[in-house]
C-alpha positions in Angstrom: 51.0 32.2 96.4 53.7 31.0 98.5 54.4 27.6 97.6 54.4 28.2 94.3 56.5 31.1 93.8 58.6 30.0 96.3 58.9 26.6 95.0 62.4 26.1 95.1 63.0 27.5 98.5 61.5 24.3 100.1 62.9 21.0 99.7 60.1 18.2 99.3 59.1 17.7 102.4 58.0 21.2 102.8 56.2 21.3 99.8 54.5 18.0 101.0 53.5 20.3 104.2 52.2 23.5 102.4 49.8 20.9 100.2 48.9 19.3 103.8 48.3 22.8 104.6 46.3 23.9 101.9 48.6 26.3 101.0 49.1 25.2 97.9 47.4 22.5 95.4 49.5 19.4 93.9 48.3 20.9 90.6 50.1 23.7 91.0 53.3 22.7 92.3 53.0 20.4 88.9 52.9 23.1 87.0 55.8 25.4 88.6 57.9 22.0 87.9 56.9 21.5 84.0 57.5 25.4 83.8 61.0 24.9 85.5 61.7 21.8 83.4 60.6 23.7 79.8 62.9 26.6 81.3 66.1 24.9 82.1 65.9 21.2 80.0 66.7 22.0 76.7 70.3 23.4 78.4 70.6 20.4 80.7 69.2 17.5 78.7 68.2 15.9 82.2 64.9 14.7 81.5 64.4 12.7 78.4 60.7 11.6 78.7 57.8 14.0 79.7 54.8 12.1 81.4 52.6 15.5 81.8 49.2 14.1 81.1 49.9 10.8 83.3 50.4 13.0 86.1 47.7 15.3 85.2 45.7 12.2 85.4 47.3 10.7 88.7 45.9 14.0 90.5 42.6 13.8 89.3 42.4 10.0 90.2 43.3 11.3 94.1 47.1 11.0 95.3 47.7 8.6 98.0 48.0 10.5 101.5 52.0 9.4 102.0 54.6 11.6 103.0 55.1 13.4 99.9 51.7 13.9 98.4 51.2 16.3 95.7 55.3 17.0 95.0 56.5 15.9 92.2 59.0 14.0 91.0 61.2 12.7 88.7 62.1 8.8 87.5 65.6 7.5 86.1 64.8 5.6 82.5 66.7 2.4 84.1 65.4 0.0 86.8 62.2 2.0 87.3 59.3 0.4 85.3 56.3 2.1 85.1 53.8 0.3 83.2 52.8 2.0 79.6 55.4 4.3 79.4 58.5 3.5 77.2 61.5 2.5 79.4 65.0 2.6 77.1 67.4 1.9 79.5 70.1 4.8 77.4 70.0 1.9 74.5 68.5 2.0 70.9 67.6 -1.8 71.4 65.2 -0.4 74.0 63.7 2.4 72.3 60.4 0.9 71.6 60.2 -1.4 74.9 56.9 -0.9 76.8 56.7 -2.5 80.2 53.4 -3.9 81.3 54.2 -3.7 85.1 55.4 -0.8 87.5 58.6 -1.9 89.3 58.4 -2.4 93.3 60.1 0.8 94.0 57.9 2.5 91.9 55.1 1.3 93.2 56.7 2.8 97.0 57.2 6.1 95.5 54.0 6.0 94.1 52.1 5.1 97.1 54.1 8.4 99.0 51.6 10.4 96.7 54.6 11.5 94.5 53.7 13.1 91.5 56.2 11.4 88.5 56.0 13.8 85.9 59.1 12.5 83.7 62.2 10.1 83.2 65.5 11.1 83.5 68.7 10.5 81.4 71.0 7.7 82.1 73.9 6.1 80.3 73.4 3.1 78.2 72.6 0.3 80.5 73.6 2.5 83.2 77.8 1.3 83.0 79.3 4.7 82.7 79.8 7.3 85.4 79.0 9.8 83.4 75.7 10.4 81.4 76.4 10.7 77.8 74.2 8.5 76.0 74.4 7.8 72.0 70.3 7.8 72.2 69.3 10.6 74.1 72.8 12.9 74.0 74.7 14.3 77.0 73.4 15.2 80.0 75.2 18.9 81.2 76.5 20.2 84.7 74.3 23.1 85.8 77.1 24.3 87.7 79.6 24.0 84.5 77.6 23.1 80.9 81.0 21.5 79.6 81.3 19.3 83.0 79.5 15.9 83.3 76.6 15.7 85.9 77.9 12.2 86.5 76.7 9.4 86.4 74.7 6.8 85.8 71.8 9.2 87.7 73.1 12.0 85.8 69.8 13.0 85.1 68.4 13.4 87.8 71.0 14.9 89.7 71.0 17.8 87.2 67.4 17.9 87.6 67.5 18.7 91.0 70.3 21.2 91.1 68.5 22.8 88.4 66.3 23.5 90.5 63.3 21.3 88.8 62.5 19.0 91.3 63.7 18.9 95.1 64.5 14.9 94.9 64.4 12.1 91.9 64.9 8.8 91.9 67.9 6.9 90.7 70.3 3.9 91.5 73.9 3.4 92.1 75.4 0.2 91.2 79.1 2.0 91.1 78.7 4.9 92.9 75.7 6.0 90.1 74.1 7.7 93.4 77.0 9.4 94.8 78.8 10.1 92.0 76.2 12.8 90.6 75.4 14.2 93.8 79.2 14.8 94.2 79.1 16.2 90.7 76.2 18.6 91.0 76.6 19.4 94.7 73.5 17.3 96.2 72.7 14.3 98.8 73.3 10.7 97.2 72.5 8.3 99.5 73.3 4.6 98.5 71.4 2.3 101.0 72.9 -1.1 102.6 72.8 -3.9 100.4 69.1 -5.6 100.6 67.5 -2.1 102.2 65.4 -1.4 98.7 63.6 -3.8 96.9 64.8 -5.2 93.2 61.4 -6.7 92.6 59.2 -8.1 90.4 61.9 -7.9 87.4 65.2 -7.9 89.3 66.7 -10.7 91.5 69.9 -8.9 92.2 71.5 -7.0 89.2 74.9 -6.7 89.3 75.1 -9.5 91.9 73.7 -7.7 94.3 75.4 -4.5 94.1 72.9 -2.4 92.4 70.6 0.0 95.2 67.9 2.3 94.0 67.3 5.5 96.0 67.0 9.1 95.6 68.8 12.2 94.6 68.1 14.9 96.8 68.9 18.9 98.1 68.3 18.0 102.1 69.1 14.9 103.9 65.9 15.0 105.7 63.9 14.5 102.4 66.2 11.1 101.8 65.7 9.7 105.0 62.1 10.3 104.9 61.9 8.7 101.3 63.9 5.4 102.4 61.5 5.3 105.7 58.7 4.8 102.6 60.6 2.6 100.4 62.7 0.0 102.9 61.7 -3.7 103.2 61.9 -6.9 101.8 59.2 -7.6 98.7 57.9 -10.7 98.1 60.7 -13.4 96.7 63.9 -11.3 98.0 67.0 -13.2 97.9 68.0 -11.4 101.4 66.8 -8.4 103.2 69.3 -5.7 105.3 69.2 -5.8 109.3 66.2 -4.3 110.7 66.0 -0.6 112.3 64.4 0.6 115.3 62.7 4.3 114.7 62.6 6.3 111.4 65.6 7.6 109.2 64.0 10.7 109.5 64.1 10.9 113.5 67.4 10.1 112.9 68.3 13.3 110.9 67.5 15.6 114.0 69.5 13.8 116.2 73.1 14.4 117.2 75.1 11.4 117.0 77.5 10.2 119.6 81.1 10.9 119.7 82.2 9.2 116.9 85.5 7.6 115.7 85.8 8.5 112.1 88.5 6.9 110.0 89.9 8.8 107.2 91.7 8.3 103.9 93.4 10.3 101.1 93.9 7.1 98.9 91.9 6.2 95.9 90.4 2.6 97.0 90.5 0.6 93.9 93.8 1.9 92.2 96.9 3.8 92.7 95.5 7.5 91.0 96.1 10.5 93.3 93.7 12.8 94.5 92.8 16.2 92.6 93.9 18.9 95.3 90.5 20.3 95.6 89.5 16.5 97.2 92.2 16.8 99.4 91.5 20.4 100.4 87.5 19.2 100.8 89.2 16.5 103.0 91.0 18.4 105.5 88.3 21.0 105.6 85.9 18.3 106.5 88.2 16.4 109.1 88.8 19.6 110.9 84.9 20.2 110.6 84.5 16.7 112.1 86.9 17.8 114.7 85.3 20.5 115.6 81.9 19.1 116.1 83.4 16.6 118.7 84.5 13.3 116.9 87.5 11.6 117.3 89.3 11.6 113.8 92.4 9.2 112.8 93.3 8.4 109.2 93.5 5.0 108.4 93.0 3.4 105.2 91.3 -0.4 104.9 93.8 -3.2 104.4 92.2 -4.0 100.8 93.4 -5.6 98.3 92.6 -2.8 95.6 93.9 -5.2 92.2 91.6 -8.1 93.4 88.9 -5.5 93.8 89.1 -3.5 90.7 90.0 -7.2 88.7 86.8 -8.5 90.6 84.4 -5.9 90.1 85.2 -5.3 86.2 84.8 -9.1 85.6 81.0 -9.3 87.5 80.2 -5.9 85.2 81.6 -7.5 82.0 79.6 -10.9 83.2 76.4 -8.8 83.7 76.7 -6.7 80.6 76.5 -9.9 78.7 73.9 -11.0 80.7 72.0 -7.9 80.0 72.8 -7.9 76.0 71.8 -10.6 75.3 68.7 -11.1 77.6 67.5 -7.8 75.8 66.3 -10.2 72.8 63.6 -11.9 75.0 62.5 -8.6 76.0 62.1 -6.8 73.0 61.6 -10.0 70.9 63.9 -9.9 68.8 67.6 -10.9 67.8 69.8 -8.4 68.9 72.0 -6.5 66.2 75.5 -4.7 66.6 73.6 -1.5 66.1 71.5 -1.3 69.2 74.2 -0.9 71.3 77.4 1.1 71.9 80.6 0.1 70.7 81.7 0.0 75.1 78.8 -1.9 75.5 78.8 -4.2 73.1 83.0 -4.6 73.9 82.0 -5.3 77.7 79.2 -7.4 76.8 81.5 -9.3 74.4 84.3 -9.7 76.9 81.6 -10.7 79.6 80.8 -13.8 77.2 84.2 -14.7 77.5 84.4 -15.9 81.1 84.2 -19.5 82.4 81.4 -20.2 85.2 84.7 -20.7 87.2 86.1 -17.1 86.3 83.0 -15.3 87.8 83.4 -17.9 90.7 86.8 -17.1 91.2 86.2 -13.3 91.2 83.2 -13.5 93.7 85.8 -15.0 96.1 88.3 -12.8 95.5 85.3 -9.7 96.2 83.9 -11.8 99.8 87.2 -11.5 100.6 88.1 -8.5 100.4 84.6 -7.9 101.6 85.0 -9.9 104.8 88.3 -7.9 105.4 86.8 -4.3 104.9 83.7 -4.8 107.3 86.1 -6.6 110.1 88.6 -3.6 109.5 85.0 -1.2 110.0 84.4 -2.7 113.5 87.0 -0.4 114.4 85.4 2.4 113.4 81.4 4.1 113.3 82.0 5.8 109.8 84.5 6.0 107.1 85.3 9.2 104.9 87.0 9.6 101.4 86.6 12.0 98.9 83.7 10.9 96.6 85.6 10.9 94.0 89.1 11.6 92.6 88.2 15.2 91.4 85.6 17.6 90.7 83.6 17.1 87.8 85.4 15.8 84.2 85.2 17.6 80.7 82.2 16.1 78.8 83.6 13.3 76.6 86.0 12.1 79.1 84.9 8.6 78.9 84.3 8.3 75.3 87.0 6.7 73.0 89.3 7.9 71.3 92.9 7.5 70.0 93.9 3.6 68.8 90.5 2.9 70.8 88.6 4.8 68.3 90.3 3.5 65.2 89.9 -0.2 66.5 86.2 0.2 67.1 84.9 -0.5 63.8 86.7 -3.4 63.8 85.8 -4.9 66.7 82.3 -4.4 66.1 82.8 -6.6 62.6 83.2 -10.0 65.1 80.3 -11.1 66.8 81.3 -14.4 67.3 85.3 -14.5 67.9 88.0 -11.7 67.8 87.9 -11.1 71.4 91.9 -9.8 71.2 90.0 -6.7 69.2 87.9 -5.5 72.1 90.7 -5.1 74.4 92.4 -1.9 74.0 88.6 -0.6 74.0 88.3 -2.5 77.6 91.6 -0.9 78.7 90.5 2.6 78.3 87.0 2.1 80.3 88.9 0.6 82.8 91.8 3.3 83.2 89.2 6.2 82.8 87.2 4.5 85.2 89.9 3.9 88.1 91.7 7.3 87.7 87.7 9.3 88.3 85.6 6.8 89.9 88.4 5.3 92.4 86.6 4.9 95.8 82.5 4.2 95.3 82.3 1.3 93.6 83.9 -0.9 96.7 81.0 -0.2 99.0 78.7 -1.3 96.2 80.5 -4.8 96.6 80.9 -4.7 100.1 77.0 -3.1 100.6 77.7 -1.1 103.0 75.5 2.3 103.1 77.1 5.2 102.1 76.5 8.8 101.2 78.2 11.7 99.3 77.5 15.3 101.2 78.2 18.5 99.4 80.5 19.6 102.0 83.2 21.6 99.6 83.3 24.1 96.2 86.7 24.4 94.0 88.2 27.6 93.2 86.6 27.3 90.0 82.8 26.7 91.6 82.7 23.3 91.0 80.9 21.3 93.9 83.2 18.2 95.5 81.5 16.0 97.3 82.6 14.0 100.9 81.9 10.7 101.2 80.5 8.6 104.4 80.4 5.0 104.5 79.3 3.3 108.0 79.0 -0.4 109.0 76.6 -2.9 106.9 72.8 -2.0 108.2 73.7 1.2 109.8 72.1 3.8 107.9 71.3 5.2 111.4 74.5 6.2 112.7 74.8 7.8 108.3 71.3 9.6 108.7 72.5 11.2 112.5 75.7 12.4 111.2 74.6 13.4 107.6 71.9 15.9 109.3 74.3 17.6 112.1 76.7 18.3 109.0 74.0 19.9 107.3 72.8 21.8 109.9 76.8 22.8 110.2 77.7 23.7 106.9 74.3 23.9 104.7 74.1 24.0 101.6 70.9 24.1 100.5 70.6 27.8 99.4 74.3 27.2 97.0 73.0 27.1 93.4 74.2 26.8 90.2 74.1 29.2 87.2 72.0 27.2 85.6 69.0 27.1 87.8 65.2 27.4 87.3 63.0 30.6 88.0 66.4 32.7 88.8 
């Protein structure tokens, strides 16, 4: 029946019309997904949580008649609460936690008639770039099994290029959006600060850095998810500028000629660029070029030390916060073993800080913030490689070396010894900055931003582009993102490791 054989040759909007149609039932679109997941999971690792009866029952009930009725869908195991199913966050302290109450975001997706079927893997606490958890094991690149999918939304971006969903939910707090999509050759769309709710549970985690959206193979299918998501929930510290029409119209429009800066510099250190980002670069200016905009390269007059210094301290200050919260959610006193040597070391160095440490970095980010978006006003969009190169080795985060030897050690001081945790601390930060060197600054400036799969190494590995307009203009993002699709698509380039092929 079409629709169901030829699930994967219709992102989720069209599978949302062939239901409309009649074509095809929600039930069996479910089932083509749980036979794609069965197929290609145990491989993957991408989801870590099957909710098969729930969404059984959630058709039965009657799906709400939104915008994607009847598809289903997938959920990251961080952020997203949905009440009576286990959320761990990627953390043994977690692994029994039931939440009693469905997130705000969750409540928007379900009310698009969404079918969640699952959770998806994440990194502990969602800190890494990569998505290698001790509790539910790595999560592999179905493009590359010995490549990382990224991170922290590994999950579901390796669920979508798999081919087991269209679109799944995530959040990018560092890039944890466009990072996977870069990795596994997808659309990762990180909203402007405020856009999403955080709500009921979350005021603004990671001081406001942290935006939940989706993981998706078309743009269309993103735009049309954040039309159903956006707005302020009730008791929002701040809300993003409002938009006149739909992100969706937005897709099918051409933009204006616009005046693109670009930039072959890492944004938060001094690493260089893999050549396959620079040769995705210059493909992608000349492909800009050629569709009519004006391109110049120009790189932000940032400070990248106060940036990188800043945003490591506000992570290290909400690690802790996190850690040690984590006792009045589960109940219980916290112990050295539910968490992960990196965690616990961030956490640690988190507890560290004076109240006028994390003061002093949050100027030192407005600044820097102030100066990027001034330097913007120059410009409609901004374009870097997504990241420094195409997708690591798994294990390229984890310690090793003097880090490795010193971790038992460190973990023996939960009250003092903070000189033990540093060489532990050095190493996330260097493998951080030398991989994930651009993303994270738009998380602290909140500017919207997207990764596009707009280029493939020799070796097949996908190498995403990355967009980033002015604060609130996801329009100008949405316009630009869909004439580049409809340039260059991509949504018919699949990995190896992909379901019903």
């Amino acid at each position: 029946m079409t629709g169901f054989s030829d699930y994967a040759n219709y992102d989720a909007l069209g599978l949302a019309d062939l239901v409309k149609k009649g074509e095809v039932t929600p039930t069996q679109l479910l089932e083509e997904a749980i036979k794609r997941r069965n197929q290609v999971n145990p491989q993957i690792n991408a989801v870590i949580r099957s909710m098969d009866d729930l969404a059984y029952r959630t058709i039965e009930n009657g799906l709400p008649q939104g915008t994607f009725a009847g598809v289903p869908f997938l959920i990251k195991d961080l952020l997203a609460a949905y009440a009576g199913v286990p959320m761990t966050n990627g953390c043994r302290a977690y692994q029994n936690y039931v939440p009693d109450y469905d997130s705000e975001m969750v409540k928007r997706y379900k009310a698009t008639g969404a079918v969640i079927f699952g959770k998806t893997n994440t990194p502990e606490l969602g800190l890494m770039g990569v998505t290698e958890p001790e509790l539910h094991g790595a999560t592999r690149n179905p493009w590359n099994l010995q490549r990382t999918s990224g991170g922290s939304s590994g999950g579901a971006a390796a669920a979508v290029a798999a081919g087991i969903v269209p679109m799944a939910a995530g959040g990018d707090g560092g890039g944890s959006l466009r990072i996977p999509a870069s990795c596994c050759g997808l659309v990762g769309f990180k909203p402007s600060r405020g856009r999403n709710p955080y709500g009921p549970a979350m005021a603004e985690p990671w001081f406001g850095q942290v935006q939940e959206g989706v993981i998706s193979r078309s743009v269309r299918d993103t735009a049309a998810m954040l039309d159903a998501t956006h707005g302020r929930d009730v008791g929002a510290l701040y809300d993003a500028p409002t938009v006149k029409g739909t992100f969706l119209a937005a897709v099918s429009k051409s933009p204006k000629r616009l005046k693109i800066a670009y930039s072959q510099e890492a944004l938060l250190s001094d690493a260089l660029l893999d050549a396959e980002c620079l040769r995705g670069l210059k493909y992608t200016v000349d492909l800009l070029s050629s569709l009519g905009h004006e391109v110049v390269e120009a790189t932000p007059p940032i400070d990248k030390r106060q940036l990188a210094d800043g945003y490591l301290l506000r992570i290290a200050a909400a690690t802790a916060g996190d850690v040690f919260a984590t006792e009045q959610i589960i109940g219980r006193p916290v112990e050295l073993e539910d968490f992960e040597t990196e965690t616990w070391s961030l956490a640690r160095l988190g507890q560290s800080f004076s109240a006028y440490d994390l003061d002093n970095a949050n100027r030192m980010i407005y600044q820097q913030v102030r100066i990027f978006e001034i330097w913007m006003q120059q410009y409609d969009v901004f374009l870097t490689p997504t990241l420094a190169a195409p997708p690591i080795a798994l294990g390229g985060f984890r310690l090793q070396g003097i880090e490795k030897l010193l971790s038992p050690i460190a973990k023996r001081f939960k009250l003092g010894g903070l000189v033990h945790y540093l060489p532990i601390l050095q190493h996330l930060a260097q493998q951080n900055f030398q991989w994930v060197v651009s993303t994270p600054v738009m998380n602290m400036t909140g500017n919207p931003s997207v990764s596009l799969p707009l280029h493939w190494s020799q070796d097949n590995l996908p190498v995403g582009m990355m967009f980033t307009a002015r604060y609130g203009d996801e329009m100008t993002l949405f316009k630009l993102a869909g004439q580049l699709e409809q340039a260059k698509p991509w949504f018919n380039l699949r990995p190896a490791i992909f379901a019903g092929s």
